[in-house]
C-alpha positions, 0 to 999 in steps of 0.5 A: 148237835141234836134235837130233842123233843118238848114233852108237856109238863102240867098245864103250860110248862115244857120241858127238855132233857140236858144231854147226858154228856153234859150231865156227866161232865159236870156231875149234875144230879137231881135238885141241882140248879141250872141258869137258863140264858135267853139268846135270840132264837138260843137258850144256853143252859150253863151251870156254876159247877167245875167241869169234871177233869178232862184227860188226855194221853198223847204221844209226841216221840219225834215232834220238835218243831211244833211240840211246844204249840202241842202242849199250849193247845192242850192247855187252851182246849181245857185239858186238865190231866195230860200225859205226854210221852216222849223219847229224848231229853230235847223233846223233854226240855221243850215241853218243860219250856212251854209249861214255864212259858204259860199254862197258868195253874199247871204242874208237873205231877209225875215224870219218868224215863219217857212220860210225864203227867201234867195236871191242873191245880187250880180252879177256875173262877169266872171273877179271876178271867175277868180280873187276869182280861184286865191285868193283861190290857193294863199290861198292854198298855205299860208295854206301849209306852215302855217301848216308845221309851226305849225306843227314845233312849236307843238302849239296846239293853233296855230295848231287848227287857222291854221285849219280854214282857210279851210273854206276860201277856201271852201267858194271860191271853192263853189263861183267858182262852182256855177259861172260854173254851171251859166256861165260855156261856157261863161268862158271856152271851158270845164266845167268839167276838171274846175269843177273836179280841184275846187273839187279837191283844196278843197280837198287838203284843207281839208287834210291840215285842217286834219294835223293841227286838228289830230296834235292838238289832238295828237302832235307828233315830226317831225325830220328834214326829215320830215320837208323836206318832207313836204315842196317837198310836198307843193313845188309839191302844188306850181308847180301845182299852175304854170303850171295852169297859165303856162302851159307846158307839159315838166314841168308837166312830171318833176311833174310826176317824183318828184311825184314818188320819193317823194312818195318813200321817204315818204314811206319808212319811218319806224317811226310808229308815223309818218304814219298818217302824212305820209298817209296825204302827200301821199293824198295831193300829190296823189290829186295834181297829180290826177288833170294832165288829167283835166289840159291837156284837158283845154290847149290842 
């Protein structure tokens, strides 16, 4: 952060100069336009044009356990040319893995004996974050109720699909954070409630993804009070899914109290088969409600 001074320009007009790195990133040049957003005691000035290609050139030789989480990083941070190099065929296989796994828009531009350059195609496109945002939610829902569904039939096969599509969703979320951390002002007024809610969809993702894989290595018997459960549960899913494109502040009080009582009933269930599910609805309901500050500072 710096501080730069106002200069007098005419009569009443004031003006500031834009940080030369920014200039330079996003190859901005006399007469071009600029939006000026009006934030409390900010002003954040953001531009339509791409962000000039950000490289990197990183060395992963002898990183296993943590090298796909690297290559996601990378790809969430905004890099768009990335070269990796690497000494063995496993270390290559897992960097491979990750780019198939998520990183929307990237491919593999050149590969040698012990380097490979991976780079953005694709532009970005502020209509296409909020058409994948809501792709991924749609996702998320089908995910809720295709659970609940295998989890009736006990078929493990069925269990053990279901759980895939968590990777679907985590190749959303990873393409709507990287487009935060390149776009983020240009999107919306606040970047971080945005970026805690992506986090957090994965998230209950992932919990859905729990459900089919535990119940897939121990099935076990719902009755239909569970079943019940299950579905206020994903029906709490749903509600927040609405008051994110709908904002209201009655109904997400009326969230807050069927969270409490939903979370009475799930605990005072008393079959000790069931307290893993248990602990699983209560995780996904808890990560639902835990995103209503977030929500509040984007519509307030």
């Amino acid at each position: 952060m710096t501080k730069r001074k106002l200069v007098a320009l005419g009569g009443s007009t004031l003006m500031v100069s834009l940080p030369s790195r920014f200039v330079q990133s996003y190859g901005l040049k006399k007469g071009d336009e600029v939006t000026v957003t009006e934030q409390q005691h900010s002003i954040v000035i953001s531009t339509d044009k791409d962000y000039q290609a950000n490289n990197i050139q990183l060395d992963v030789s002898g990183i296993k356990n943590i090298l796909g989480r690297i290559v996601g990083a990378l790809y969430k941070a905004g890099y768009d040319d990335i070269e990796l190099r690497f000494k063995s065929t496993e270390e290559l296989a897992l960097i491979q893995k990750e780019l198939q796994r998520t990183c929307l828009g990237f491919e593999v531009m050149e590969q040698g004996k012990n380097h490979i350059v991976i780079k953005n195609v694709s532009k970005l496109d502020d209509d296409e974050f909020k058409n994948i945002l809501r792709r991924a939610f749609l996702f998320l829902l089908d995910f809720s109720r295709d659970t609940l569904d295998a989890l009736k039939t006990g078929d493990k096969d069925y269990l053990e699909r279901v759980a895939l599509r968590d990777i679907q969703i985590n190749k959303y979320m990873d393409f709507c954070r990287r487009t935060l951390n390149k776009r983020g002002a240009a999107i919306m007024k606040m970047v971080a409630p945005m970026y805690y809610i992506l986090e957090q969809i994965e998230r209950i993702g992932d919990i859905y993804k729990y459900i089919c894989t535990e119940n897939a290595k121990n099935p076990i018997k719902i009755d239909s009070h569970l079943q019940d459960l299950f579905e206020d549960v994903n029906e709490i899913v749903y509600n927040f899914y609405q008051l994110f494109y709908k904002f209201n502040l009655k109904s997400l009080d009326e969230l807050a109290t069927k969270k409490t009582a939903l979370q009475s009933k799930l605990n005072s269930l008393k079959n000790k088969d069931h307290n893993e599910l248990v602990f699983r609805l209560n995780q996904i309901v808890n990560n639902i409600y835990d995103m209503n500050g977030a929500l509040m500072m984007l519509n307030l």
